[in-house]
DRENSEBA-382980 format. One record per residue (C-alpha): residue number from 1; residue in three letters; chain; z, y, x. Coordinates in nm, 4 decimals, decimal comma. Each point is the difference from the previous one (the first is absolute). Layout:
// residues N
<r n="NUM" res="ALA" chain="A" up="Z" north="Y" east="X"/>
...
// end
This chain:
// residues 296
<r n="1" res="UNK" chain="A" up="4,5782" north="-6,2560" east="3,2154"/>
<r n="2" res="UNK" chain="A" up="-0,1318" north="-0,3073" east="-0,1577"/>
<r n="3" res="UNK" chain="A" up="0,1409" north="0,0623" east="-0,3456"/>
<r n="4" res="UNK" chain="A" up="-0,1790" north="0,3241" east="0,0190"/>
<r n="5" res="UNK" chain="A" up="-0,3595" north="-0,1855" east="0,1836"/>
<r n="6" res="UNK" chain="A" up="0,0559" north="-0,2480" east="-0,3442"/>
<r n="7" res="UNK" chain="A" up="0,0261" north="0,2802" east="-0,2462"/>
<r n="8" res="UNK" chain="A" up="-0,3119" north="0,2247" east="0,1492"/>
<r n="9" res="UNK" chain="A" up="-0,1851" north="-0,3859" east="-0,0084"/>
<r n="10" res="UNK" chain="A" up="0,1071" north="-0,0394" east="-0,3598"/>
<r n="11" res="UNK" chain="A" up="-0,1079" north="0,3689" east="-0,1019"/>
<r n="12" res="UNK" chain="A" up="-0,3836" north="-0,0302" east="0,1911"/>
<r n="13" res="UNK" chain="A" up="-0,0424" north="-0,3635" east="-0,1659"/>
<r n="14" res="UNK" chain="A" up="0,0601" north="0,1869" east="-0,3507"/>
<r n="15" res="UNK" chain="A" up="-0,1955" north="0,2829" east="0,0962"/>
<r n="16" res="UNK" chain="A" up="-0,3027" north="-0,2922" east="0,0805"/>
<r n="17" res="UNK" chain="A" up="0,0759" north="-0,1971" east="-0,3355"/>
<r n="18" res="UNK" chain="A" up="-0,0280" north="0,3399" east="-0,2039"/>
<r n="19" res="UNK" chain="A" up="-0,3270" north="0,1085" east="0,2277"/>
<r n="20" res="UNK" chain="A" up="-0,1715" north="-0,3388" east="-0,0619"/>
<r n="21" res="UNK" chain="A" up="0,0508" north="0,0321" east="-0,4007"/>
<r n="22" res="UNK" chain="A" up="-0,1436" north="0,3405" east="0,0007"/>
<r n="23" res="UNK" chain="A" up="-0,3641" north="-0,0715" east="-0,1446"/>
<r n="24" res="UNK" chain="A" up="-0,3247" north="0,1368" east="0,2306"/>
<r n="25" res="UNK" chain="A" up="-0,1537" north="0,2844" east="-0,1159"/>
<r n="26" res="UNK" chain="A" up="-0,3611" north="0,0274" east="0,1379"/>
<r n="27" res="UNK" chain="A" up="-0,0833" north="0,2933" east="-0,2131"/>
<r n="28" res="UNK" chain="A" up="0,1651" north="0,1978" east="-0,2624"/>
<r n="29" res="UNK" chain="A" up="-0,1111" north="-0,1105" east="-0,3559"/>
<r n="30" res="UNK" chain="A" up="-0,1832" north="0,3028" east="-0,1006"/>
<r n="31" res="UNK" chain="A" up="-0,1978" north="0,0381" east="0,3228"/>
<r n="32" res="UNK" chain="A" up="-0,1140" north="-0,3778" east="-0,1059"/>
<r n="33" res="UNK" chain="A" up="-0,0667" north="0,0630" east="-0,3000"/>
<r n="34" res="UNK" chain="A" up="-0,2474" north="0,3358" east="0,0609"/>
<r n="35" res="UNK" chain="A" up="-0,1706" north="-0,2159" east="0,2889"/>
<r n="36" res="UNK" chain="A" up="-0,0608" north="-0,2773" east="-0,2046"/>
<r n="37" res="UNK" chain="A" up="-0,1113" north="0,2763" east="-0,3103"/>
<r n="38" res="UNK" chain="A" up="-0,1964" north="0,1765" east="0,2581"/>
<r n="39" res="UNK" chain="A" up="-0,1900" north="-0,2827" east="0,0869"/>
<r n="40" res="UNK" chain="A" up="-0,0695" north="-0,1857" east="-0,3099"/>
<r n="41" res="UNK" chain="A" up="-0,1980" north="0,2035" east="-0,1332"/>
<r n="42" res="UNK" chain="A" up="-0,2579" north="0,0937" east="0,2451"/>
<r n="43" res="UNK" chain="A" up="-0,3926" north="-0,0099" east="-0,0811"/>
<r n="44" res="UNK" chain="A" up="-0,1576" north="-0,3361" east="0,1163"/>
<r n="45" res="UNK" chain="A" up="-0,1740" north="0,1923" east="0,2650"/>
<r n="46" res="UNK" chain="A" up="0,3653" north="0,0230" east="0,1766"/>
<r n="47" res="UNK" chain="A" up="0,1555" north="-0,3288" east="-0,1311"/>
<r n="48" res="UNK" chain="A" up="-0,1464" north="-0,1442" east="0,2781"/>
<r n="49" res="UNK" chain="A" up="0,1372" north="-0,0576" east="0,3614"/>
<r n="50" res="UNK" chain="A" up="-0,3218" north="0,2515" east="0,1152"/>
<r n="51" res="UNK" chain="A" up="-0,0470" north="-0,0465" east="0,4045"/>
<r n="52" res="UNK" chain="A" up="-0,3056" north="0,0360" east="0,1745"/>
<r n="53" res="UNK" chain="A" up="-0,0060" north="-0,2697" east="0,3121"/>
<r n="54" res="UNK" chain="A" up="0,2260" north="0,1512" east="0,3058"/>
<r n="55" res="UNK" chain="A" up="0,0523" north="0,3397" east="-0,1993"/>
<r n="56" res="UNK" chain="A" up="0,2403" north="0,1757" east="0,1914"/>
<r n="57" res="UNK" chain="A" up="0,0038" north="0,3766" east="-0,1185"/>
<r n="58" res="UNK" chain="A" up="0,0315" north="-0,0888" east="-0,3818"/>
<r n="59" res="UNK" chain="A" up="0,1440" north="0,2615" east="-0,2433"/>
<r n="60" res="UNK" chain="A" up="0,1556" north="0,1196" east="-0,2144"/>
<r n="61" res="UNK" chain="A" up="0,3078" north="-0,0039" east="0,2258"/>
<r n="62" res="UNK" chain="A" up="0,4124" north="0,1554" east="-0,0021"/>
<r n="63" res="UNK" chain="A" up="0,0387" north="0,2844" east="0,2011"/>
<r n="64" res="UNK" chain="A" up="0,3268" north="-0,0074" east="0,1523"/>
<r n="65" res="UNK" chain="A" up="0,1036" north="0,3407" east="0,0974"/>
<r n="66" res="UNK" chain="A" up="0,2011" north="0,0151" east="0,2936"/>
<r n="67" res="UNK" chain="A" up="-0,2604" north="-0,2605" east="0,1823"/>
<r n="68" res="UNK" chain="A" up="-0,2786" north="0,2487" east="-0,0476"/>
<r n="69" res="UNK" chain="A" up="-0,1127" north="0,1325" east="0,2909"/>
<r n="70" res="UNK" chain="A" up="-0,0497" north="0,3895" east="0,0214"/>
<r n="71" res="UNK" chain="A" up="-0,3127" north="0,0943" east="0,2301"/>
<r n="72" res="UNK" chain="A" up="-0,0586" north="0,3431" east="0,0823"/>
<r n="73" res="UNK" chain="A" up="-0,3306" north="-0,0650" east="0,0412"/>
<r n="74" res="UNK" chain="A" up="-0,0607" north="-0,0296" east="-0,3872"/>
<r n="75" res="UNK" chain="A" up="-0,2203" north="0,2821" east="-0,1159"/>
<r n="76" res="UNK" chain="A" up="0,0455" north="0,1496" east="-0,2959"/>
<r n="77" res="UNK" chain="A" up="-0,2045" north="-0,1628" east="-0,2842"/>
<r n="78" res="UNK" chain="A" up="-0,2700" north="0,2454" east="-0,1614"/>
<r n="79" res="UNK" chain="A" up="-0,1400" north="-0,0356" east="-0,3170"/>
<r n="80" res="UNK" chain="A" up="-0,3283" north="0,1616" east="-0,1443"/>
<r n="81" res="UNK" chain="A" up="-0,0825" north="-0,0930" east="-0,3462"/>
<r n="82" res="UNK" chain="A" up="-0,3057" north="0,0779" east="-0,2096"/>
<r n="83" res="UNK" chain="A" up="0,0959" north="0,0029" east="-0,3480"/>
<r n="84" res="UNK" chain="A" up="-0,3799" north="-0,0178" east="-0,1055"/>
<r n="85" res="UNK" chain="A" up="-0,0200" north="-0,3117" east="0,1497"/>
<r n="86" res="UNK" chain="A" up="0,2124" north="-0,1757" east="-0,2522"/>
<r n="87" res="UNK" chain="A" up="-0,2353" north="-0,2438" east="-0,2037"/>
<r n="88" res="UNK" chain="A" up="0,1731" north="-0,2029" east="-0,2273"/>
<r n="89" res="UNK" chain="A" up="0,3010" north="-0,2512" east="-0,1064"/>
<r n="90" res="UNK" chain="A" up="-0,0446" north="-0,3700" east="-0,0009"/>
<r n="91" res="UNK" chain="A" up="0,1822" north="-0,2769" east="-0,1450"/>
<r n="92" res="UNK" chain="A" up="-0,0217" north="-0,2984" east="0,2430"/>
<r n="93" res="UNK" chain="A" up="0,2304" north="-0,2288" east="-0,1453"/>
<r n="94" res="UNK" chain="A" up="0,2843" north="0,0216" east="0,2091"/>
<r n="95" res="UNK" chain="A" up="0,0459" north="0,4271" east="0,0239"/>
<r n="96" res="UNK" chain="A" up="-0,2136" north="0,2731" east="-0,0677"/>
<r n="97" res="UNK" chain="A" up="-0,1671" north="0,1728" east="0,2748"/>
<r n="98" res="UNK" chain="A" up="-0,1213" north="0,3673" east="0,0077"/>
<r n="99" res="UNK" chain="A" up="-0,3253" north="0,0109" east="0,1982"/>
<r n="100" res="UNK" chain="A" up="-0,1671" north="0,2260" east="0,2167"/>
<r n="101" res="UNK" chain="A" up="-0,3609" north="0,1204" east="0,1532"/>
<r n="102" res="UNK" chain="A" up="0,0326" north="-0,1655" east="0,3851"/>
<r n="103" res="UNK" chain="A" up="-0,3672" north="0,0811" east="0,0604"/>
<r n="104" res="UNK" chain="A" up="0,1136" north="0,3285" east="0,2105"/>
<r n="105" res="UNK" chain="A" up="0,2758" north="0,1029" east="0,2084"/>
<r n="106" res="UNK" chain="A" up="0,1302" north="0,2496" east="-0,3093"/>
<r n="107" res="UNK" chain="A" up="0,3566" north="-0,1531" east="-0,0976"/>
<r n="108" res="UNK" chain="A" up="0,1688" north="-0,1176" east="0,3459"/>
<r n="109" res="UNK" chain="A" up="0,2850" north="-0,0519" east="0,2160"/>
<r n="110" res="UNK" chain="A" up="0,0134" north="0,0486" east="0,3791"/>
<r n="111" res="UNK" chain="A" up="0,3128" north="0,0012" east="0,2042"/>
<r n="112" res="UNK" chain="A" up="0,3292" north="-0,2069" east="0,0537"/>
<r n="113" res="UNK" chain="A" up="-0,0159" north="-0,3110" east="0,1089"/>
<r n="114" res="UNK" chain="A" up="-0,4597" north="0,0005" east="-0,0143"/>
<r n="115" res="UNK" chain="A" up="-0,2198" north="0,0326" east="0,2516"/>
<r n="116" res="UNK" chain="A" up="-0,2897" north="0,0725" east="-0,2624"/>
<r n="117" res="UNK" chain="A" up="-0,0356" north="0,1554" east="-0,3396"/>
<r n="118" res="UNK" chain="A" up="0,0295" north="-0,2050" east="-0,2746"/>
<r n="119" res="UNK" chain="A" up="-0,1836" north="0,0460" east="-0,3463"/>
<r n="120" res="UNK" chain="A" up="0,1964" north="-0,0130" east="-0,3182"/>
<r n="121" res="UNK" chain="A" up="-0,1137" north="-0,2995" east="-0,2263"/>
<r n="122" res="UNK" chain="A" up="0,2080" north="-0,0624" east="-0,2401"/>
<r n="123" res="UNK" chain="A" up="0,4004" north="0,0097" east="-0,0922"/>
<r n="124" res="UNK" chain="A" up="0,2131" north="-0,2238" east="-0,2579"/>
<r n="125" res="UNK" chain="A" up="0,3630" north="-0,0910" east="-0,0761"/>
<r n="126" res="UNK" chain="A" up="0,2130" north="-0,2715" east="-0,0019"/>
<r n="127" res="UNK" chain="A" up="0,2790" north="-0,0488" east="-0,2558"/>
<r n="128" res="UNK" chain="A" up="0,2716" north="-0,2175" east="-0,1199"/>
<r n="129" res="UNK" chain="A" up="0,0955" north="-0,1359" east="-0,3936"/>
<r n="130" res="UNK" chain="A" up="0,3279" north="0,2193" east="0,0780"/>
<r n="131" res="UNK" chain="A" up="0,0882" north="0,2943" east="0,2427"/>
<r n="132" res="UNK" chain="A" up="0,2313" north="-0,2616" east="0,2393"/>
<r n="133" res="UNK" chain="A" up="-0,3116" north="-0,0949" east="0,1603"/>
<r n="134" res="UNK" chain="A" up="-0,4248" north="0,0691" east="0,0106"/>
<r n="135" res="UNK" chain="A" up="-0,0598" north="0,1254" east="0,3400"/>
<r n="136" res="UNK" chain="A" up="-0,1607" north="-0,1881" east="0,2442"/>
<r n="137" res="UNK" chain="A" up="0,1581" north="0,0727" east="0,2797"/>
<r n="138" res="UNK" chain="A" up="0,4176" north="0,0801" east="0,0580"/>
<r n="139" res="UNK" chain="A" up="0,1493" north="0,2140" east="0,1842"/>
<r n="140" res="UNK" chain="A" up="0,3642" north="-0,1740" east="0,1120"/>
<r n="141" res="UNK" chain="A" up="-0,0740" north="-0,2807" east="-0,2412"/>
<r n="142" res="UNK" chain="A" up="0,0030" north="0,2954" east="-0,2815"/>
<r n="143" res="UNK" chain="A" up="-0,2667" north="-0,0505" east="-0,2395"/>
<r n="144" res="UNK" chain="A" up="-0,0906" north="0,3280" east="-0,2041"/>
<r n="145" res="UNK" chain="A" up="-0,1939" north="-0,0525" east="-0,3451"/>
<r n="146" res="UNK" chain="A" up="-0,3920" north="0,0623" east="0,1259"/>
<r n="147" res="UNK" chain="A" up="-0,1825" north="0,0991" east="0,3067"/>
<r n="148" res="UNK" chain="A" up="-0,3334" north="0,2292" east="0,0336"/>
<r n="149" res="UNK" chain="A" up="-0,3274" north="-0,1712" east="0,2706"/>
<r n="150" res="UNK" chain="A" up="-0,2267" north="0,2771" east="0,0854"/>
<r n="151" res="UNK" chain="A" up="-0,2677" north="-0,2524" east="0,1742"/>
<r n="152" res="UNK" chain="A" up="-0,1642" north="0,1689" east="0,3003"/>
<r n="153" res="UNK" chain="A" up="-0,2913" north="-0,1567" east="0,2068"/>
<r n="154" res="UNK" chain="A" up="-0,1421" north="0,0965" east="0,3547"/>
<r n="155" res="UNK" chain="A" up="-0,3283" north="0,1335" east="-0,0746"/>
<r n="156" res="UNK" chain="A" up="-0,0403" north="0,1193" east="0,3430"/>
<r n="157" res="UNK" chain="A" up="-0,0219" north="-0,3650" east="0,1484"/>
<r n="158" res="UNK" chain="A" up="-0,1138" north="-0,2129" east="-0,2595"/>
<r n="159" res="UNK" chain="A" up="-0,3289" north="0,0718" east="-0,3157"/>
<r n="160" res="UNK" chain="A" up="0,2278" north="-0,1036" east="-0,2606"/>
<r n="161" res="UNK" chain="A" up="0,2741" north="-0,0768" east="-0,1922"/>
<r n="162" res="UNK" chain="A" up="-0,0604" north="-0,3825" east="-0,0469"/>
<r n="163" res="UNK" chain="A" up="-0,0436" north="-0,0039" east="0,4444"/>
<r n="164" res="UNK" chain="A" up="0,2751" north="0,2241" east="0,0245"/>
<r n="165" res="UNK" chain="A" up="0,2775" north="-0,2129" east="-0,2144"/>
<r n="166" res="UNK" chain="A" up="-0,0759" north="-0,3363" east="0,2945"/>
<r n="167" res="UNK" chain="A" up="0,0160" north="0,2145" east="0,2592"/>
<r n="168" res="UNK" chain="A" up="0,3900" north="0,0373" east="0,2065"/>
<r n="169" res="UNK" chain="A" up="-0,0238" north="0,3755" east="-0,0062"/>
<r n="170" res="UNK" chain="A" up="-0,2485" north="0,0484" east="-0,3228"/>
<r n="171" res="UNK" chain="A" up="0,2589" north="0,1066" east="-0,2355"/>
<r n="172" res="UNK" chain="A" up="0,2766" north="0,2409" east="-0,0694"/>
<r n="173" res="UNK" chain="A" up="0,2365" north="-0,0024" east="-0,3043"/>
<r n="174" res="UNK" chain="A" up="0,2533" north="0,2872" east="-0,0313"/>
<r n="175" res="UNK" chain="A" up="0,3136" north="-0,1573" east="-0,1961"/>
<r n="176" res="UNK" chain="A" up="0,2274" north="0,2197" east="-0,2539"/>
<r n="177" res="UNK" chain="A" up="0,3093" north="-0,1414" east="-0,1527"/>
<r n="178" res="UNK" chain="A" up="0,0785" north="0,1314" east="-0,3514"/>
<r n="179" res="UNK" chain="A" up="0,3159" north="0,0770" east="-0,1545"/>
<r n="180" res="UNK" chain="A" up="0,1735" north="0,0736" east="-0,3327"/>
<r n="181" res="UNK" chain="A" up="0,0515" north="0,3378" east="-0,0620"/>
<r n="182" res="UNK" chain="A" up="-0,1436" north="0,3218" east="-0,1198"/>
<r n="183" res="UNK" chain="A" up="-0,3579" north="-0,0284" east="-0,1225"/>
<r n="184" res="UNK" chain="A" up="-0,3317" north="0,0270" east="0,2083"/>
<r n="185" res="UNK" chain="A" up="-0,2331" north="0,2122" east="-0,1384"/>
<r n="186" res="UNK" chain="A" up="-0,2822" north="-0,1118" east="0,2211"/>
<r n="187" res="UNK" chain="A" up="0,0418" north="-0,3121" east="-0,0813"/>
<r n="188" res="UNK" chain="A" up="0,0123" north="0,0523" east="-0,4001"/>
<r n="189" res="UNK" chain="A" up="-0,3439" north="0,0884" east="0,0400"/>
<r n="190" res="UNK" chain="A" up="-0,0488" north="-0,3217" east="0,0724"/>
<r n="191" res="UNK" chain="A" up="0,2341" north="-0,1772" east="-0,2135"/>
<r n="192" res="UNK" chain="A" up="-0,1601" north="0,1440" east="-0,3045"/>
<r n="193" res="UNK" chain="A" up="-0,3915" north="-0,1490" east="0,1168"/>
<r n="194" res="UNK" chain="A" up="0,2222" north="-0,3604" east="0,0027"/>
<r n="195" res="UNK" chain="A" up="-0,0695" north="-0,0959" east="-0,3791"/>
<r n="196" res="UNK" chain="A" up="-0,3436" north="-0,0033" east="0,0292"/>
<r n="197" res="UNK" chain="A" up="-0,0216" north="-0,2493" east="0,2715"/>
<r n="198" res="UNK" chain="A" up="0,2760" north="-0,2234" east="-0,1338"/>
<r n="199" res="UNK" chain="A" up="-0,1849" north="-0,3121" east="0,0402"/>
<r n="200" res="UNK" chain="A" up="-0,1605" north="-0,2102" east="0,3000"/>
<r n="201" res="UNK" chain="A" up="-0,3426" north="0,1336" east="0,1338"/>
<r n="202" res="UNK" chain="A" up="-0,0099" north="0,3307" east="-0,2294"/>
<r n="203" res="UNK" chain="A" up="-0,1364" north="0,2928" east="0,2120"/>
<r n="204" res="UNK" chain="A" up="0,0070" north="0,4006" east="-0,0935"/>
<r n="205" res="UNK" chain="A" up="-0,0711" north="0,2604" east="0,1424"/>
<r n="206" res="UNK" chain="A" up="0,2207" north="0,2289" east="0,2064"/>
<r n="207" res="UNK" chain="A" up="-0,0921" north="0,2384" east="0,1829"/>
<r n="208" res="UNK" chain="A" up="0,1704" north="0,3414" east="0,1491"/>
<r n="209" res="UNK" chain="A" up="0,3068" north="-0,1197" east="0,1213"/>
<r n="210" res="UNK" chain="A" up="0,2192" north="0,0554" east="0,3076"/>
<r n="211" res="UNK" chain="A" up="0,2129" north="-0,2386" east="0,1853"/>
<r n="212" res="UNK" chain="A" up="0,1677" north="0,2342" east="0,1741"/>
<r n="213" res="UNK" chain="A" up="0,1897" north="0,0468" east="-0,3150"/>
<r n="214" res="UNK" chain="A" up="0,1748" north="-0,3877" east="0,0374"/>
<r n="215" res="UNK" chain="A" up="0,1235" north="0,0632" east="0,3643"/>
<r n="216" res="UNK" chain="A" up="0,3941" north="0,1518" east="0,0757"/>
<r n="217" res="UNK" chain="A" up="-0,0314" north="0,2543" east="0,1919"/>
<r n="218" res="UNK" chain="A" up="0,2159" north="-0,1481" east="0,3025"/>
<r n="219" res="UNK" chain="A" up="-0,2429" north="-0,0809" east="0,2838"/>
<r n="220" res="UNK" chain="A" up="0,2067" north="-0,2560" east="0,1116"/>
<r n="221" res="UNK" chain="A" up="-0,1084" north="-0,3802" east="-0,0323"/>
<r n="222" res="UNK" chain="A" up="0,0122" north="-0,3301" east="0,2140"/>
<r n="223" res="UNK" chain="A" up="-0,2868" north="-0,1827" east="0,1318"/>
<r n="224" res="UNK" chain="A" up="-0,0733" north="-0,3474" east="0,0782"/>
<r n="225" res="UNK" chain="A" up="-0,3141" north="-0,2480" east="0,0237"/>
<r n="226" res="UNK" chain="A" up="-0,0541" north="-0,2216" east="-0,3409"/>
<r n="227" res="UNK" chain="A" up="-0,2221" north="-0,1430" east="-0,2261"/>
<r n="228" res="UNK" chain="A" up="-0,1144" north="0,0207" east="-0,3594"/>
<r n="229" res="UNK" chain="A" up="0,2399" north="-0,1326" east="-0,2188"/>
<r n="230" res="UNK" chain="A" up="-0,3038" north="-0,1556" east="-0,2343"/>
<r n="231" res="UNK" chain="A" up="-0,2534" north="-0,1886" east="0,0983"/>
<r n="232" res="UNK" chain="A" up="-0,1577" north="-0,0423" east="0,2232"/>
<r n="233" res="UNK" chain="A" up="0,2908" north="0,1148" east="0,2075"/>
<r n="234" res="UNK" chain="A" up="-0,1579" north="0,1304" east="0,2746"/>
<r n="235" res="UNK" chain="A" up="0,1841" north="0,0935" east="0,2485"/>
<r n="236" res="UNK" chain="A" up="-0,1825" north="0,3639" east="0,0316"/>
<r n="237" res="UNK" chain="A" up="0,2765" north="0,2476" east="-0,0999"/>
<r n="238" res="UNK" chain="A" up="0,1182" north="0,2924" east="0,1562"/>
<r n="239" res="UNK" chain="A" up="0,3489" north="0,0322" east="-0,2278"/>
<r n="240" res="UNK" chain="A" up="0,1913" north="0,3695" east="-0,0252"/>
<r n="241" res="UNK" chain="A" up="0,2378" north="-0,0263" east="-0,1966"/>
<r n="242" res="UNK" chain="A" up="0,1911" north="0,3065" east="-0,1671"/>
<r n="243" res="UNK" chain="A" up="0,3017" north="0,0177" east="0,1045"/>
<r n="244" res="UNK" chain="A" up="0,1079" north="0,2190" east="-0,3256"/>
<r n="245" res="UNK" chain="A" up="-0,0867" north="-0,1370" east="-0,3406"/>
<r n="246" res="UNK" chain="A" up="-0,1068" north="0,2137" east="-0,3029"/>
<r n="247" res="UNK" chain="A" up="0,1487" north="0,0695" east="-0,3458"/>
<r n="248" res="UNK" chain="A" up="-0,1355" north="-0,1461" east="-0,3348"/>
<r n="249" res="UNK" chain="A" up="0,1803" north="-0,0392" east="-0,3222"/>
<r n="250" res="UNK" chain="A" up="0,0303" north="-0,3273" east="-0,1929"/>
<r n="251" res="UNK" chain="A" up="-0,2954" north="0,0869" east="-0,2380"/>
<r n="252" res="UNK" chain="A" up="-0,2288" north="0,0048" east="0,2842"/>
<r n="253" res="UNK" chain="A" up="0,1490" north="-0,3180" east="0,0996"/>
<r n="254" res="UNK" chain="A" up="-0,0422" north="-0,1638" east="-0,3347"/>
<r n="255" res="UNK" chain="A" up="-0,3566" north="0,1226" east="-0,0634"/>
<r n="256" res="UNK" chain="A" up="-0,0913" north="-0,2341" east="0,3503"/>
<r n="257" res="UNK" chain="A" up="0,1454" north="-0,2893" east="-0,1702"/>
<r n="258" res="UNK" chain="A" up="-0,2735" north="0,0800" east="-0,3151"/>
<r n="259" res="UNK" chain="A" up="-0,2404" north="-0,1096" east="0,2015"/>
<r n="260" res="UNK" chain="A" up="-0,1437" north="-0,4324" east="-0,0628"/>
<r n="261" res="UNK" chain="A" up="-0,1504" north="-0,2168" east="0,2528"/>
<r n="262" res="UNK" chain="A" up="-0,1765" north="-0,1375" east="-0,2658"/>
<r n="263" res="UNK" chain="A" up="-0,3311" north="0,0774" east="-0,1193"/>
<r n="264" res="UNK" chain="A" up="-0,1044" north="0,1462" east="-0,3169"/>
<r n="265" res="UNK" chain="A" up="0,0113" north="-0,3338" east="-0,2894"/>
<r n="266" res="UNK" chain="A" up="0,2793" north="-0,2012" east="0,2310"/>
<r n="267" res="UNK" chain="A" up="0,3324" north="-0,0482" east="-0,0597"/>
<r n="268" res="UNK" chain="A" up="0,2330" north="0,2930" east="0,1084"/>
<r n="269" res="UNK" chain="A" up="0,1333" north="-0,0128" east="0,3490"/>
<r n="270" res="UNK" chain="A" up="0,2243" north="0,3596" east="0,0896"/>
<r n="271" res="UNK" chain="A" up="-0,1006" north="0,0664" east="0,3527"/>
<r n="272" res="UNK" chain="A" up="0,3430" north="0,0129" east="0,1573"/>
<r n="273" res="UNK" chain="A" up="0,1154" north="-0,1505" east="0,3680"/>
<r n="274" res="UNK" chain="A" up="-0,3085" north="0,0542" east="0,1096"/>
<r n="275" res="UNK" chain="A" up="0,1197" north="-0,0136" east="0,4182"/>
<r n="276" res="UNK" chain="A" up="-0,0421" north="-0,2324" east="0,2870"/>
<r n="277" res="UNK" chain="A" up="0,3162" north="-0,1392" east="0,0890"/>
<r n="278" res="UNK" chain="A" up="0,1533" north="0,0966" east="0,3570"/>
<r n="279" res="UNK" chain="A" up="-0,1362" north="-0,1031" east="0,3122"/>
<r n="280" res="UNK" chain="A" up="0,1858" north="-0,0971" east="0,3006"/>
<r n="281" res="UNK" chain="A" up="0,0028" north="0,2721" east="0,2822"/>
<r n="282" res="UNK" chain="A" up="-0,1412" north="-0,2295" east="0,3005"/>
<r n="283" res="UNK" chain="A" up="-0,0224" north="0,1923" east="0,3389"/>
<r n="284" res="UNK" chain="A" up="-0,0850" north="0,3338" east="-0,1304"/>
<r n="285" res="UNK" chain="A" up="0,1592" north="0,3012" east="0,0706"/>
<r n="286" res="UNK" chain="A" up="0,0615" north="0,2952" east="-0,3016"/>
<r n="287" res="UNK" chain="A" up="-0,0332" north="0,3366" east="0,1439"/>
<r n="288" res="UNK" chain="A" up="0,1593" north="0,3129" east="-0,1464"/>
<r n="289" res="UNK" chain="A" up="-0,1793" north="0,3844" east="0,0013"/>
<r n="290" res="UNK" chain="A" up="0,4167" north="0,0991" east="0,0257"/>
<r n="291" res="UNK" chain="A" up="0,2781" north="-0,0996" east="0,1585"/>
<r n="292" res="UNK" chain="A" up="0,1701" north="-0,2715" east="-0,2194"/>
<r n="293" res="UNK" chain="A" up="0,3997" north="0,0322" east="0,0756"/>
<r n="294" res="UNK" chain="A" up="0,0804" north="0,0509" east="-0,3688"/>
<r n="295" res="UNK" chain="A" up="-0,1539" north="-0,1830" east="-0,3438"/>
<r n="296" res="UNK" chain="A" up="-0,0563" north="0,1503" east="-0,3140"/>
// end
């Protein structure tokens, strides 16, 4: 028995020996290297560690799947749009953003997880300098190339926009994820009105468009309490996030990454990585409109 107890010692203490030489790994090299990639380049208006005093419902955030919790007492989301009420396409120096007439209740959502109707202000992307990564928020840390805000505020509580975005339940922002694939032809409207605002703080005008045309047409989506992701970071938002994502093709993709943050006369600046960084979950809870036993 001991000659055997000596030989089984002998074998573990190798076992250890080869163990100990075996160098850590904290992270594979490539998911390193798009991390550090990812977050290099980011505008200065993310570069930042951006908190607001004892914020606790920050965004963007991951959405882990399985942890989602599916209420049945989700509605189901519904959208009216007004495709008069399209105004015009501005370049703010960090995305473009396709505005809208708020002075009525004419392009709306009502519904879900909203105790009011919310007026449609404005919607804009967010994008990467490559497809690995460009949307704001993840879904199982998976990052897809650019995410769709359609900006909603509570008109029915507060006189304005501007009170609306301080206010805990003043704002509403329907999320879409989008994917490469076939192309959008609702969105190539779009992508083809992109030249002409190709630099900071050019406005045209744009009018007669629907929405509706951007969102899949699964009514599923999660739901959880946030904040802007730019300043001033209010934490005011209503999130519903798609749970599908829509198709575009790599052109579209590309003719995003056109786009400057710089002004007409400055030196070029391709408007790329143009997201907040995550946010850590806190206390909140993510609820699901379905029943989340399997992911995508």
């Amino acid at each position: 028995m001991s000659g055997v107890k000596v030989t089984a010692l002998g074998r573990l203490s190798k076992l250890l020996k080869t163990l100990r030489a075996v160098p850590a790994r904290p992270c594979s090299l490539a998911a390193c290297s798009r991390q550090t990639s990812r977050n290099a380049a980011l505008h200065p208006l993310w570069q930042s560690p951006l908190t607001i005093p004892g914020g606790t419902r920050q965004s963007p955030i991951n959405i882990q799947w399985r942890d989602s919790v599916y209420d049945p007492f989700l509605k189901p989301l519904k959208i009216s749009y007004d495709p008069t009420t399209c105004l015009h396409i501005w370049n703010n120096g960090y995305s473009f953003l396709v505005e809208f007439d708020d002075s009525a209740d004419r392009s709306i959502i009502v519904g879900g997880p909203l105790e009011n109707q919310y007026r449609l202000k404005q919607f804009h992307f967010h994008w990467g300098a490559v497809n690995d990564w460009g949307s704001e928020h993840t879904v199982d840390c998976k990052f897809y190339p650019a995410e769709l805000h359609l900006v909603h505020w509570n008109a029915v509580e507060y006189p304005s926009f501007e009170e609306a975005v301080m206010e805990g339940n003043g704002l509403a922002v329907i999320g879409v994820f989008l994917k490469l694939g076939a192309r959008h032809e609702g969105l190539q409207t779009l992508v083809d009105a992109l030249p002409a605002v190709r630099h900071k703080d050019t406005v045209i005008e744009f009018d007669v468009f629907d929405p509706s045309c951007l969102l899949p047409s699964c009514p599923d989506y999660w739901t959880y309490a946030g904040s802007l992701t730019t300043p001033p970071l209010t934490e005011s938002v209503t999130w519903i996030i798609k749970k599908k994502p829509i198709e575009v093709d790599e052109d579209q993709l590309e003719a995003f990454r056109t786009l400057l943050f710089s002004s007409h006369g400055e030196e070029e600046r391709r408007m790329v990585d143009n997201f907040r960084p995550l946010q850590p979950l806190m206390d909140r809870t993510v609820r699901s409109s379905f029943r989340p036993q399997l992911s995508p």
